[in-house]
C-alpha positions, -999 to +999 in steps of 0.1 A: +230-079+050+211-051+058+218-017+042+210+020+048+180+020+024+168-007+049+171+010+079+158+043+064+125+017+055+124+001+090+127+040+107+098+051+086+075+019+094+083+023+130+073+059+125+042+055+102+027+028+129+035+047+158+059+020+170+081+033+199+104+001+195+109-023+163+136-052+159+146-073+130+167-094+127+179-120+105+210-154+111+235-126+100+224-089+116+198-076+133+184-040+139+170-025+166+150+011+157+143+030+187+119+061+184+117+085+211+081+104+217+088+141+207+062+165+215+043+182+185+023+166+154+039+140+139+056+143+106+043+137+076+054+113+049+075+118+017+060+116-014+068+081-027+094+092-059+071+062-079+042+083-081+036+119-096+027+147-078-009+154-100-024+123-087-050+142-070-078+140-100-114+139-087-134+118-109-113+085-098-106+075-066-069+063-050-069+033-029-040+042-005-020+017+014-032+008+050+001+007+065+037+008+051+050-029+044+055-049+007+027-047-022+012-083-031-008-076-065-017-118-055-021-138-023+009-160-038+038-162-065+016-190-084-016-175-080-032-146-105-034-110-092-063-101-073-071-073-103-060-061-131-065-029-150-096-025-168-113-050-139-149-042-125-144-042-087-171-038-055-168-017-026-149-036+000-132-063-025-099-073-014-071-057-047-038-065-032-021-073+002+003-056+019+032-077+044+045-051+074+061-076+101+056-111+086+016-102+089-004-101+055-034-074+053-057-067+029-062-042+008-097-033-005-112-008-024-134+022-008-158+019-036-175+002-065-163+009-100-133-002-125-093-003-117-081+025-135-043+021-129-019+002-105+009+022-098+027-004-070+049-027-086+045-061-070+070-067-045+078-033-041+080-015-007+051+012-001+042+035+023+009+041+047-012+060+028+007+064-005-017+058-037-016+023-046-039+025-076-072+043-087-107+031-094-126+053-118-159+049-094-194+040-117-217+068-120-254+061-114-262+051-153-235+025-154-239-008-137-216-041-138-214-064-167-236-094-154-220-119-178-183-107-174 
């Protein structure tokens, strides 16, 4: 069944992709969200209520979600996350996935350095560019561990 929290969701993932026109549906409902083009910028998001307001911090660097959709910390429920805190990542490495429409994307990192926090929950529903975890980037005296 769906609820209102679920069509609140499916009206801002139509709105943060630009869709004009999403339907789901399901063997026991099935919604149809219809956005009309208004003229004007388009609005910006909410602040996601999971993460605080003084995340901007300069010396690490949020990895924001591509798109709004559900957070895979792993590429399946038997598998082992993709990172974990305290993990040495490089630039472009894949961190999590994110599912909008039955379609899985990757996630990756805009830089080299170590995953400072995950703030997602797996599972959890996120939207397009809210902070999905920070990577404290390596300054140019620290390199990787080449045994770790």
């Amino acid at each position: 069944m769906v609820d209102n929290d679920d069509i609140r969701w499916l009206i801002a993932l139509a709105a943060s992709e630009g869709l004009a026109e999403l339907e789901v549906g399901g063997p026991d409902s099935s919604v149809l969200v219809r956005r009309h083009a208004a003229p004007g910028p388009p609005v910006p998001h909410a602040a996601h209520p999971s993460v605080p307001a003084a995340c901007e911090v300069t010396d690490r660097v949020a990895v924001k979600a591509p798109m709004a959709g559900i957070f895979y910390r792993a590429s399946a429920p038997d598998t082992p996350p993709f990172v974990e805190e305290g993990d040495e990542v490089q630039a472009g490495e894949t961190v999590a996935l994110i599912e909008a429409m039955k379609l899985f994307n990757d996630v990756e990192t805009p830089c080299a350095g170590r995953v400072e926090k995950i703030l997602a929950a797996d599972g959890s529903r996120v939207a397009a560019d809210q902070d999905l975890l920070f990577i404290r980037p390596l300054d140019e005296t620290e390199s990787f561990d080449a045994g770790a």
